[in-house]
PDB file of N, CA, C and O in Angstrom, chain B, residues numbered from 101:
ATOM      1  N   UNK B 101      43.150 -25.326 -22.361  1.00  0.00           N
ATOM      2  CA  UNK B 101      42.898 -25.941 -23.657  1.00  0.00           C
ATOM      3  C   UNK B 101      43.970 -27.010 -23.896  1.00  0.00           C
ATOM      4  O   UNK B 101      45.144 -26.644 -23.829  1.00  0.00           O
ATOM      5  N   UNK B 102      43.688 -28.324 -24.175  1.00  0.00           N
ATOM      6  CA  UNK B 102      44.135 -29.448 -24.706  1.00  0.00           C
ATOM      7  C   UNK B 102      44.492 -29.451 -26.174  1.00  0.00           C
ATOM      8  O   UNK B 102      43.870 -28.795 -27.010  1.00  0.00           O
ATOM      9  N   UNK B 103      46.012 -30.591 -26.567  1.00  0.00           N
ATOM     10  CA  UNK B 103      46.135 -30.093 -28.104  1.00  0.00           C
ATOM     11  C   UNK B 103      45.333 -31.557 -28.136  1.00  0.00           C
ATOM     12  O   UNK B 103      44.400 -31.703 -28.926  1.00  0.00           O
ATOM     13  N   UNK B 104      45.801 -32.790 -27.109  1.00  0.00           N
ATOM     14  CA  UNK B 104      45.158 -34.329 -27.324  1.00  0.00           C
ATOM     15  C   UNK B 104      44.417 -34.467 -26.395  1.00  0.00           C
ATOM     16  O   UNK B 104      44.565 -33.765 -25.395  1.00  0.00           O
ATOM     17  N   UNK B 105      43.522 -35.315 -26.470  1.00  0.00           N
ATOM     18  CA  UNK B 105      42.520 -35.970 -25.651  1.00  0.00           C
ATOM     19  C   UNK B 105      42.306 -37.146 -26.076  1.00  0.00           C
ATOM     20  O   UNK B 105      41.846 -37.429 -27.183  1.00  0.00           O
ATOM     21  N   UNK B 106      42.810 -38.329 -24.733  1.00  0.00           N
ATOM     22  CA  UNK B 106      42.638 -39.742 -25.099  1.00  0.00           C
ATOM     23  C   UNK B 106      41.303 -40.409 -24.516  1.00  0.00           C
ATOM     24  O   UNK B 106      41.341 -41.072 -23.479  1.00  0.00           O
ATOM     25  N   UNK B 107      40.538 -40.273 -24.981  1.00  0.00           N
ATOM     26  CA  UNK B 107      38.993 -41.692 -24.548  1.00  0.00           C
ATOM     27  C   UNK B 107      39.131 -43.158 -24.425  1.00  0.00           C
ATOM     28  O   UNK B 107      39.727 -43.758 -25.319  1.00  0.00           O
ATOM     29  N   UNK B 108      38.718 -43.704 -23.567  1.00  0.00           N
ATOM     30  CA  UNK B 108      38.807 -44.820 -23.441  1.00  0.00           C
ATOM     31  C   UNK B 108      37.654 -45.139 -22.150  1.00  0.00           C
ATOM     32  O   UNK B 108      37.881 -45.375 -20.963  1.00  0.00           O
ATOM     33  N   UNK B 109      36.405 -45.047 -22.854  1.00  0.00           N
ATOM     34  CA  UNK B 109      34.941 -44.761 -22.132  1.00  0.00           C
ATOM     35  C   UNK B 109      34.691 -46.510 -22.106  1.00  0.00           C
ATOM     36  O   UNK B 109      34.755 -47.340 -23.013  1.00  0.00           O
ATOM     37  N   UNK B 110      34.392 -46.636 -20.688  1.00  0.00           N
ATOM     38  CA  UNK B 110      33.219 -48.053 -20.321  1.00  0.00           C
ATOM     39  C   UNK B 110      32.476 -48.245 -21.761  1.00  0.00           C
ATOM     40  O   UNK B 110      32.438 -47.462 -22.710  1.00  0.00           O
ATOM     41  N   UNK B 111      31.902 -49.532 -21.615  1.00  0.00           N
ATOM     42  CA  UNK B 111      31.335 -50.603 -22.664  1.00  0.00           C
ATOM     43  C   UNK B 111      29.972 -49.170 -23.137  1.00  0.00           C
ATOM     44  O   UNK B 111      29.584 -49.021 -24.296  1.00  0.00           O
ATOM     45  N   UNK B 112      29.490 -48.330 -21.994  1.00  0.00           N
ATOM     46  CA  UNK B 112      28.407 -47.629 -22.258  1.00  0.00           C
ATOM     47  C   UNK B 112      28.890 -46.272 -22.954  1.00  0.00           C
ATOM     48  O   UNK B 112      28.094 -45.347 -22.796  1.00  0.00           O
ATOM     49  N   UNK B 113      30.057 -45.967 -23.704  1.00  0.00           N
ATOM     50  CA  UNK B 113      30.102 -45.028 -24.155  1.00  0.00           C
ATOM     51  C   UNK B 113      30.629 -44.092 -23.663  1.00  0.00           C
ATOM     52  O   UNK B 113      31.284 -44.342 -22.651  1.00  0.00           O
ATOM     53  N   UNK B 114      30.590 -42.764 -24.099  1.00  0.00           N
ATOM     54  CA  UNK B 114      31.009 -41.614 -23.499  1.00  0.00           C
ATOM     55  C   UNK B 114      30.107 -40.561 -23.714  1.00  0.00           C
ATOM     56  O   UNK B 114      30.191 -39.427 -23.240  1.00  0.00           O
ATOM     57  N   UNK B 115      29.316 -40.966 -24.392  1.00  0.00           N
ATOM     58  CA  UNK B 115      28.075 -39.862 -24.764  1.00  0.00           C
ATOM     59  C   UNK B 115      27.281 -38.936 -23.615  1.00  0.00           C
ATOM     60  O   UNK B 115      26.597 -37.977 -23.974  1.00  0.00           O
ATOM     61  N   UNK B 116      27.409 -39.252 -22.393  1.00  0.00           N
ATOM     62  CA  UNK B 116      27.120 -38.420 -21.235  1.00  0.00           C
ATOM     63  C   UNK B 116      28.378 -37.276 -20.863  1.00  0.00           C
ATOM     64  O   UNK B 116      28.340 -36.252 -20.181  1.00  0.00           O
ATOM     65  N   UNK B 117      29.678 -38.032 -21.749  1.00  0.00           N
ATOM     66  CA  UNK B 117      30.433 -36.899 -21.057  1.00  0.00           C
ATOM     67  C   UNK B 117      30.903 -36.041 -22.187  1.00  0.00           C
ATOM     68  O   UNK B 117      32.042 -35.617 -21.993  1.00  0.00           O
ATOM     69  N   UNK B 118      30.455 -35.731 -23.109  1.00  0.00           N
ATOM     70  CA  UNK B 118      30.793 -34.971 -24.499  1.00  0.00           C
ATOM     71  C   UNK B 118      30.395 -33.684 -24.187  1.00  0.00           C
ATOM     72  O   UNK B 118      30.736 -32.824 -24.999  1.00  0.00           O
ATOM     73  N   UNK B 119      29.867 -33.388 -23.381  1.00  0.00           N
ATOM     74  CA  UNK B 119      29.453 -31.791 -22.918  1.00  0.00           C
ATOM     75  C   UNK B 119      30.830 -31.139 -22.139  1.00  0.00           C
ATOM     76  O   UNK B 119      31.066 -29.932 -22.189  1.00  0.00           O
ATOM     77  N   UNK B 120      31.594 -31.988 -21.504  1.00  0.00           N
ATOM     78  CA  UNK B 120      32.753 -31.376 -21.045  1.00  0.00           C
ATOM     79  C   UNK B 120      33.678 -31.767 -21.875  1.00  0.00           C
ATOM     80  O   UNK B 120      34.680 -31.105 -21.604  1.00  0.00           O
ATOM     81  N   UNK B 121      33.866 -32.392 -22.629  1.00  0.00           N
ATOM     82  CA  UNK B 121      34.705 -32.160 -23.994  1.00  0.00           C
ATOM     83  C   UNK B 121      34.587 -31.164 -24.661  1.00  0.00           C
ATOM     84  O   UNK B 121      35.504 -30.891 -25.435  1.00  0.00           O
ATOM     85  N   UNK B 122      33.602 -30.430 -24.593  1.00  0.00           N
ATOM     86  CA  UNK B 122      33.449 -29.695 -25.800  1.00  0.00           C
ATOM     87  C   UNK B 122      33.949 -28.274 -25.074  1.00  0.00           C
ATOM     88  O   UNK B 122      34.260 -27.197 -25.584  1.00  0.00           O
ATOM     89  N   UNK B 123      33.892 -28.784 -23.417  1.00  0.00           N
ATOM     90  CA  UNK B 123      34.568 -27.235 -23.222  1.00  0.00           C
ATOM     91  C   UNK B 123      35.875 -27.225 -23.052  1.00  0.00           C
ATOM     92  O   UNK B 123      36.348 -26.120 -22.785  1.00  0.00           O
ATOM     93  N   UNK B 124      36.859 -28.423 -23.148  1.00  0.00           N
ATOM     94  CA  UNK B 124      38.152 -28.694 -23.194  1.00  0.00           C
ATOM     95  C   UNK B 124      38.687 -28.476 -24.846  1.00  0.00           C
ATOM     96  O   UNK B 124      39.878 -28.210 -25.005  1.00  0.00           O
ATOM     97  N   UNK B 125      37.976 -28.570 -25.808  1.00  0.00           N
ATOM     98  CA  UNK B 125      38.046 -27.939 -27.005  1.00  0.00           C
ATOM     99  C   UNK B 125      38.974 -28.682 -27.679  1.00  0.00           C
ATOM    100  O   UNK B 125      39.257 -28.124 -28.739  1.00  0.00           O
ATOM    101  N   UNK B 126      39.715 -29.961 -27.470  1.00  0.00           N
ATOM    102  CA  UNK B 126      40.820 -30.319 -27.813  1.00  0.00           C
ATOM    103  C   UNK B 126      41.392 -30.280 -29.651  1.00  0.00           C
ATOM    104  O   UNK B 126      40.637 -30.811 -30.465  1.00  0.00           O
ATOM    105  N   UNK B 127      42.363 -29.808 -30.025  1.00  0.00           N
ATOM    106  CA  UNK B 127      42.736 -30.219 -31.629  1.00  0.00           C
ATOM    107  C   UNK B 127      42.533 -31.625 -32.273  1.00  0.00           C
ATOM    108  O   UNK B 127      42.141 -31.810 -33.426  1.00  0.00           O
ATOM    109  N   UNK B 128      42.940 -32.845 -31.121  1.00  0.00           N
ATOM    110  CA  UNK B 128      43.108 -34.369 -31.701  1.00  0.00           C
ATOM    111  C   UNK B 128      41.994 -34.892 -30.336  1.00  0.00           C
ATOM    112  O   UNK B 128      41.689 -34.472 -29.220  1.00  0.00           O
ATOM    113  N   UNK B 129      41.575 -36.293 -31.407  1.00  0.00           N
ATOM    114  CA  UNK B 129      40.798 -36.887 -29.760  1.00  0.00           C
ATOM    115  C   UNK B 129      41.197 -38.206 -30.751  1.00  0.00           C
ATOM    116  O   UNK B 129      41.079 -38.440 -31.954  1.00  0.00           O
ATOM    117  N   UNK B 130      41.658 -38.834 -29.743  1.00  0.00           N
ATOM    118  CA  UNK B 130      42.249 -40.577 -29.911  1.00  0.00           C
ATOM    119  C   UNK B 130      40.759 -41.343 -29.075  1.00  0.00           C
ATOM    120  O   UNK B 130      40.839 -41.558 -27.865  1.00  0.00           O
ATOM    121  N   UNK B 131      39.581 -41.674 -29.772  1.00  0.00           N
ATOM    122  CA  UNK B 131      39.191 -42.795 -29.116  1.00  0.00           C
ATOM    123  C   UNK B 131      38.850 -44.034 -29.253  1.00  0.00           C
ATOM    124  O   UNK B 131      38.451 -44.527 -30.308  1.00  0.00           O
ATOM    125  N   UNK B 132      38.991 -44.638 -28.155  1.00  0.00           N
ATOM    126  CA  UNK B 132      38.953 -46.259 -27.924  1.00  0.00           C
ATOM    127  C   UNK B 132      37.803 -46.883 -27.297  1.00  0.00           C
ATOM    128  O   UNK B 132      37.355 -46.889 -26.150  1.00  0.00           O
ATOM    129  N   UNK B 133      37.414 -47.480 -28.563  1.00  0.00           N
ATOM    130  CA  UNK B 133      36.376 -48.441 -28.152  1.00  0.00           C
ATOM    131  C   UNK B 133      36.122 -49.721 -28.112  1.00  0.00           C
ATOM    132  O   UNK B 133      36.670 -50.522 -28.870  1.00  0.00           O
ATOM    133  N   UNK B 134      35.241 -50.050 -27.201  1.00  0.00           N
ATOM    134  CA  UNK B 134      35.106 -51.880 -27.248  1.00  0.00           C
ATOM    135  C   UNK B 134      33.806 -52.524 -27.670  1.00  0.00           C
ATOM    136  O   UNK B 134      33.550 -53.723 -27.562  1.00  0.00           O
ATOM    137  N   UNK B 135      33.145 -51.741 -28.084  1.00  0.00           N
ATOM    138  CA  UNK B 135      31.397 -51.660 -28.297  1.00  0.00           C
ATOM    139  C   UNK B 135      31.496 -50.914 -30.115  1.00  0.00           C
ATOM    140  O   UNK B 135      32.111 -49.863 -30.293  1.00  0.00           O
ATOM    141  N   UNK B 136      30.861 -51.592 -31.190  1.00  0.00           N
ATOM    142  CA  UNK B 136      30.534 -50.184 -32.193  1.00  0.00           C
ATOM    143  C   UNK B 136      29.382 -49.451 -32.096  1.00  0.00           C
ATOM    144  O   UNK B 136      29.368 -48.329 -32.602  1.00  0.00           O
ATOM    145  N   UNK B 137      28.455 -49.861 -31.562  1.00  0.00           N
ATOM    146  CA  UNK B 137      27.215 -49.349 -31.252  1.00  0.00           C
ATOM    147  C   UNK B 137      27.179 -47.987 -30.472  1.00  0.00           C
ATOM    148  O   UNK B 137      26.400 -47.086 -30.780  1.00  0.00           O
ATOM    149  N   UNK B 138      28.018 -47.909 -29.509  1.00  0.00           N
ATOM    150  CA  UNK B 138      28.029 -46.966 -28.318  1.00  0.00           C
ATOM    151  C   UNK B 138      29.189 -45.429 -29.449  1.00  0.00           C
ATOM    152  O   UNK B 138      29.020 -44.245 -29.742  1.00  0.00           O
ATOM    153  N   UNK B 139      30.210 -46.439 -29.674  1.00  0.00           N
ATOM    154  CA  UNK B 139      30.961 -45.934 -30.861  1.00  0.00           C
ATOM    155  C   UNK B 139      30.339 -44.860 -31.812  1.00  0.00           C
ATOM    156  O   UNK B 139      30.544 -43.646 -31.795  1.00  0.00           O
ATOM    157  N   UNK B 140      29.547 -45.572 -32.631  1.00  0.00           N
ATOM    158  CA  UNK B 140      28.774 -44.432 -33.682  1.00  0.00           C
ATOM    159  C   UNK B 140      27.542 -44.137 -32.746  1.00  0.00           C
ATOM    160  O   UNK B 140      26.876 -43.435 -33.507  1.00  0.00           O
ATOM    161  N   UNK B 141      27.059 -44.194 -31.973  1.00  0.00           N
ATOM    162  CA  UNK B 141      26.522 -42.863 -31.374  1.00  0.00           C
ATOM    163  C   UNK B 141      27.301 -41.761 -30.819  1.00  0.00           C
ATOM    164  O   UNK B 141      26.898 -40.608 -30.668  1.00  0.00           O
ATOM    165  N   UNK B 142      28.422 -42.208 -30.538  1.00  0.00           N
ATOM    166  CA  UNK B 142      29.338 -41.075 -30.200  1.00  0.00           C
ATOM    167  C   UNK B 142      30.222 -40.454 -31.067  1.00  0.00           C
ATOM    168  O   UNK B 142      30.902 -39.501 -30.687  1.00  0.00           O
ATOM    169  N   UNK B 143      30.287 -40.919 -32.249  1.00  0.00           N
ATOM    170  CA  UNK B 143      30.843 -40.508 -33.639  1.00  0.00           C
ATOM    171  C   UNK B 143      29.947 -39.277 -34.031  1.00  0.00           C
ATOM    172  O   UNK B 143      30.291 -38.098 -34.126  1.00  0.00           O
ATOM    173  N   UNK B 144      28.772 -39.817 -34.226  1.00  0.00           N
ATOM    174  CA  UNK B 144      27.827 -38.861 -34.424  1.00  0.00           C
ATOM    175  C   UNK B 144      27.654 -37.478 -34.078  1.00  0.00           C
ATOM    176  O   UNK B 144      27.453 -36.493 -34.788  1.00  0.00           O
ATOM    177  N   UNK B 145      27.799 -37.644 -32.576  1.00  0.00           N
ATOM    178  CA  UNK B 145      27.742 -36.202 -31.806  1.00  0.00           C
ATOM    179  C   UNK B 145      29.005 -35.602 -32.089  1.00  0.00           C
ATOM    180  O   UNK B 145      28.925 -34.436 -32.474  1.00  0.00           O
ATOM    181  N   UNK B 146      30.559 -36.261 -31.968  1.00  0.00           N
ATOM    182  CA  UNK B 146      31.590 -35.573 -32.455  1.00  0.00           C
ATOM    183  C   UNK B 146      32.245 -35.081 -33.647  1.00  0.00           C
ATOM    184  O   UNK B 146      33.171 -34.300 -33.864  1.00  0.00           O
ATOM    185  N   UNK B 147      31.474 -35.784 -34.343  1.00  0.00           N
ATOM    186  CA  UNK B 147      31.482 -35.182 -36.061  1.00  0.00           C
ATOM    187  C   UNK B 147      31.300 -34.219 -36.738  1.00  0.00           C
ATOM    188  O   UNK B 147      31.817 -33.853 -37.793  1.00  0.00           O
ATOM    189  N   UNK B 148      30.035 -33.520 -35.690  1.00  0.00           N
ATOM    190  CA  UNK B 148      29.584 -32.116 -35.894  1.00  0.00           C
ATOM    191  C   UNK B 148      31.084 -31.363 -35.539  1.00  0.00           C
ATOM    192  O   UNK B 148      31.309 -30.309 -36.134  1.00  0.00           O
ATOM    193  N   UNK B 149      32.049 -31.848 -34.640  1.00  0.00           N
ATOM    194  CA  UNK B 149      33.031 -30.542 -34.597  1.00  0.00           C
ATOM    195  C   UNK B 149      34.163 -30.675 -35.256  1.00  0.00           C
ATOM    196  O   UNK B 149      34.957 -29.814 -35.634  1.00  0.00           O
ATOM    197  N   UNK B 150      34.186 -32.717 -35.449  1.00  0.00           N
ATOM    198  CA  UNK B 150      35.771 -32.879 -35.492  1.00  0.00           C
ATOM    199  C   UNK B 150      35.802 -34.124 -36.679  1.00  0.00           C
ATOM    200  O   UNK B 150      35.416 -35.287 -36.560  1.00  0.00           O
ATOM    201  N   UNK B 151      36.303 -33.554 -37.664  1.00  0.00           N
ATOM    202  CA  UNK B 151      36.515 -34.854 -38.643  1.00  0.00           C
ATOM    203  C   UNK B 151      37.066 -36.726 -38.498  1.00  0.00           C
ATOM    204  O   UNK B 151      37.873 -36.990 -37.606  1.00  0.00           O
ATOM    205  N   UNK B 152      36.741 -37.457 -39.087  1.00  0.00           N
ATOM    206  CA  UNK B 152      37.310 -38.407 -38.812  1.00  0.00           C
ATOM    207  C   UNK B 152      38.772 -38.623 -39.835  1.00  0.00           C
ATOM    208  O   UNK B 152      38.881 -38.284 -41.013  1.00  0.00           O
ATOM    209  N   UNK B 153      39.739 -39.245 -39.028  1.00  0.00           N
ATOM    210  CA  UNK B 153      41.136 -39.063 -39.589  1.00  0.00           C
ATOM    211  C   UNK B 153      41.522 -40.381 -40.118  1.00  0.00           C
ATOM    212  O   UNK B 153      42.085 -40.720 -41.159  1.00  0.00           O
ATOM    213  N   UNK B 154      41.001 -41.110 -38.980  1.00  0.00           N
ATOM    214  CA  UNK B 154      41.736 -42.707 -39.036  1.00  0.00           C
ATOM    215  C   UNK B 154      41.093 -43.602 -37.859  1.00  0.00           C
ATOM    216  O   UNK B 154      41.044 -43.520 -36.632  1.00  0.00           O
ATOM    217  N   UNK B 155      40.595 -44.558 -38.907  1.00  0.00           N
ATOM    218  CA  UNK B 155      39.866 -45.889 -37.943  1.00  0.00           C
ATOM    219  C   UNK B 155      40.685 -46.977 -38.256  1.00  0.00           C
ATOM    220  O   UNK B 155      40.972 -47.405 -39.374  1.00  0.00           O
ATOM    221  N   UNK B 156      41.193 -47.569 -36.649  1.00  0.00           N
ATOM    222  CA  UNK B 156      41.566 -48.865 -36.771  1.00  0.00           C
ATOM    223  C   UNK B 156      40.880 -49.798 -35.793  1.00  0.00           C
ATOM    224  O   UNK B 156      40.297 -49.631 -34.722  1.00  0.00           O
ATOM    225  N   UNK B 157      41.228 -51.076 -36.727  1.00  0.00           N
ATOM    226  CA  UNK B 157      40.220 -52.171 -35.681  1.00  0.00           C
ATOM    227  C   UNK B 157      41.608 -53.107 -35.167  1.00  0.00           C
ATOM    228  O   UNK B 157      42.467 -53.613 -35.888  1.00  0.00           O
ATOM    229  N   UNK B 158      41.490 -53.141 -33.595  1.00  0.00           N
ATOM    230  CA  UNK B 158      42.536 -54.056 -33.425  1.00  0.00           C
ATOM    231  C   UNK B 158      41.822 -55.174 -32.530  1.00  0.00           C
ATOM    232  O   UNK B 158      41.087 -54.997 -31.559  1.00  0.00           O
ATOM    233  N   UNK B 159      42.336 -56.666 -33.262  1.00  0.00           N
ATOM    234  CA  UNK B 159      42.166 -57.571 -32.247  1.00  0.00           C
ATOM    235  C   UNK B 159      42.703 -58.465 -31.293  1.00  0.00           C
ATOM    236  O   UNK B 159      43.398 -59.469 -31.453  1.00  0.00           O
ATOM    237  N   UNK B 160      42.166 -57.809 -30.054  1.00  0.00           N
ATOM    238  CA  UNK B 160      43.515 -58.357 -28.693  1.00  0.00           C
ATOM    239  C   UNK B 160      42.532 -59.404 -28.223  1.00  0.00           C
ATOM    240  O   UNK B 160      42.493 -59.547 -27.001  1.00  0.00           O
ATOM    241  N   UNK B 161      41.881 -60.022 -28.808  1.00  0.00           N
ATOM    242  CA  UNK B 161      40.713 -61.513 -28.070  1.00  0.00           C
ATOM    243  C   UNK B 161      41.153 -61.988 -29.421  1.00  0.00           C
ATOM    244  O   UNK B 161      40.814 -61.192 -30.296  1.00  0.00           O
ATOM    245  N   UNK B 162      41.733 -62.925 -29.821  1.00  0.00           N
ATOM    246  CA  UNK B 162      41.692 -63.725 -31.151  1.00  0.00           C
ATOM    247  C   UNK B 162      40.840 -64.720 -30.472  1.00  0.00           C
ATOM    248  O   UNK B 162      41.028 -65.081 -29.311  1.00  0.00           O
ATOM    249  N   UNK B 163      39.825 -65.181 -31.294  1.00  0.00           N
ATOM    250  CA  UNK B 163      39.623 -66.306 -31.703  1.00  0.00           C
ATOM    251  C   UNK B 163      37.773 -65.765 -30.623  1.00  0.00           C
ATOM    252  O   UNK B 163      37.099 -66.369 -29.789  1.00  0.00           O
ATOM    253  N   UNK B 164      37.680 -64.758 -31.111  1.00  0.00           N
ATOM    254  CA  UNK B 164      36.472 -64.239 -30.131  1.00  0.00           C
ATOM    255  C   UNK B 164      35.875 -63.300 -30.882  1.00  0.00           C
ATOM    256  O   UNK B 164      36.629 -62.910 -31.774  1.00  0.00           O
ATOM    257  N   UNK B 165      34.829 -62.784 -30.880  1.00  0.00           N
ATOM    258  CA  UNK B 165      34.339 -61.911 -31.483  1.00  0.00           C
ATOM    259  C   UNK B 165      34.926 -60.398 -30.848  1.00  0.00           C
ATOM    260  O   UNK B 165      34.904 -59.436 -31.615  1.00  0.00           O
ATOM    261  N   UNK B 166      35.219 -60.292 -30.056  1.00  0.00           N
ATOM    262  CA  UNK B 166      35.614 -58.577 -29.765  1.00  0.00           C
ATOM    263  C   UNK B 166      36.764 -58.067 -30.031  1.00  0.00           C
ATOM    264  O   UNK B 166      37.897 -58.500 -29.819  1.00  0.00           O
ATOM    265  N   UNK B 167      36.184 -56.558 -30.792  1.00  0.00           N
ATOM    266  CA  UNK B 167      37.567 -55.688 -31.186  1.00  0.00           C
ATOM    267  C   UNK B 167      37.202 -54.738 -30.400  1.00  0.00           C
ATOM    268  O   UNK B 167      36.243 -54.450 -29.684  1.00  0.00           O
ATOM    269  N   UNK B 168      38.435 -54.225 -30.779  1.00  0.00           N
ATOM    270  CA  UNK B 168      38.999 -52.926 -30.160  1.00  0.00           C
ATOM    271  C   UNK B 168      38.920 -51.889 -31.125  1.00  0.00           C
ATOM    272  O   UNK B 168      39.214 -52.368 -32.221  1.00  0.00           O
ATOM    273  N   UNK B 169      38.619 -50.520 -31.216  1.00  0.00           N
ATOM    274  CA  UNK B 169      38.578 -49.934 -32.217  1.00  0.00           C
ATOM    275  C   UNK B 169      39.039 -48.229 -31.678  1.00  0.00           C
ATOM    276  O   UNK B 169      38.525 -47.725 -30.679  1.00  0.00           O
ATOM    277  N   UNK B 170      39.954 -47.591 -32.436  1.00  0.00           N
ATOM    278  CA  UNK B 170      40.843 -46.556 -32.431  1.00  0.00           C
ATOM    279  C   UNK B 170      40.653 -45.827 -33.274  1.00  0.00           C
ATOM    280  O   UNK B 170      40.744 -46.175 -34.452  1.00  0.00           O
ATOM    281  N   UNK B 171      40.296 -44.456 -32.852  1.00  0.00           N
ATOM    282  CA  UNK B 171      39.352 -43.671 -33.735  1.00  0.00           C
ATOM    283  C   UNK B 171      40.235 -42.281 -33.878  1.00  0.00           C
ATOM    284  O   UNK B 171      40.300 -41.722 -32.783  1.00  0.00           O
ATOM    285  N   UNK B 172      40.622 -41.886 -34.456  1.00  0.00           N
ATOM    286  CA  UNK B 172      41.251 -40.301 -34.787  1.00  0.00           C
ATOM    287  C   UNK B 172      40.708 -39.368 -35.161  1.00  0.00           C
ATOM    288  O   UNK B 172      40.442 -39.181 -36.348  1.00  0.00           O
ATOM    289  N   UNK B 173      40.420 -38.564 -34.209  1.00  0.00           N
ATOM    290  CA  UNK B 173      39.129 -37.400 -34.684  1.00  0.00           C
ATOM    291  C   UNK B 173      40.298 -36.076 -35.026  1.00  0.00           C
ATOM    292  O   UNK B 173      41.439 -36.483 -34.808  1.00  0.00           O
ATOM    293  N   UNK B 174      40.275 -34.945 -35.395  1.00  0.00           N
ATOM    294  CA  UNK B 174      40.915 -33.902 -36.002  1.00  0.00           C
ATOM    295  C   UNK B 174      39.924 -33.036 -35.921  1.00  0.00           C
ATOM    296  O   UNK B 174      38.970 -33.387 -36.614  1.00  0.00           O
ATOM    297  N   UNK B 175      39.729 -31.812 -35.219  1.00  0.00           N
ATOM    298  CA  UNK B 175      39.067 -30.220 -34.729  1.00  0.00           C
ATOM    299  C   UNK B 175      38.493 -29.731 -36.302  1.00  0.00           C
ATOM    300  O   UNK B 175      39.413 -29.952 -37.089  1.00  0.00           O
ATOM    301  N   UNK B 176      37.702 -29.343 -36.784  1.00  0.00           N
ATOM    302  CA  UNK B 176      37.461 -29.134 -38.119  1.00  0.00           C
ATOM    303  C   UNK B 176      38.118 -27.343 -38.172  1.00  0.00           C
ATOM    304  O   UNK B 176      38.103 -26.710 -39.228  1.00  0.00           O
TER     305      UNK B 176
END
């Protein structure tokens, strides 16, 4: 058992691999995304276990449309 778990899933998400998350059980999950779309589908499925704490949007492309986004989930 994990107390953190850091994500940082391809443009396609992580939503294929949330089934072995859920048996790693972690307290905190830090994830990072580059997509919001892929994002809140995967919010979705992890919400059912783990609250949201803290969303940040960071932008490392100025002058471009893409962020980065840092998500703090917390074990309910």
């Amino acid at each position: 058992q994990f107390d953190l778990v850091i994500l940082d899933p391809p443009r396609q998400g992580f939503h294929k691999g949330v089934v072995p998350l859920k048996n790693l059980n972690p307290k905190t999950i830090i994830y990072v995304s580059c997509d919001p779309t892929t994002l809140a589908r995967d919010l979705a499925v992890l919400c059912t276990k783990y609250d949201l704490q803290r969303l940040t949007m960071v932008d490392l492309f100025p002058q471009t449309y893409h962020l980065e986004t840092v998500v703090r989930l917390q074990r309910k």
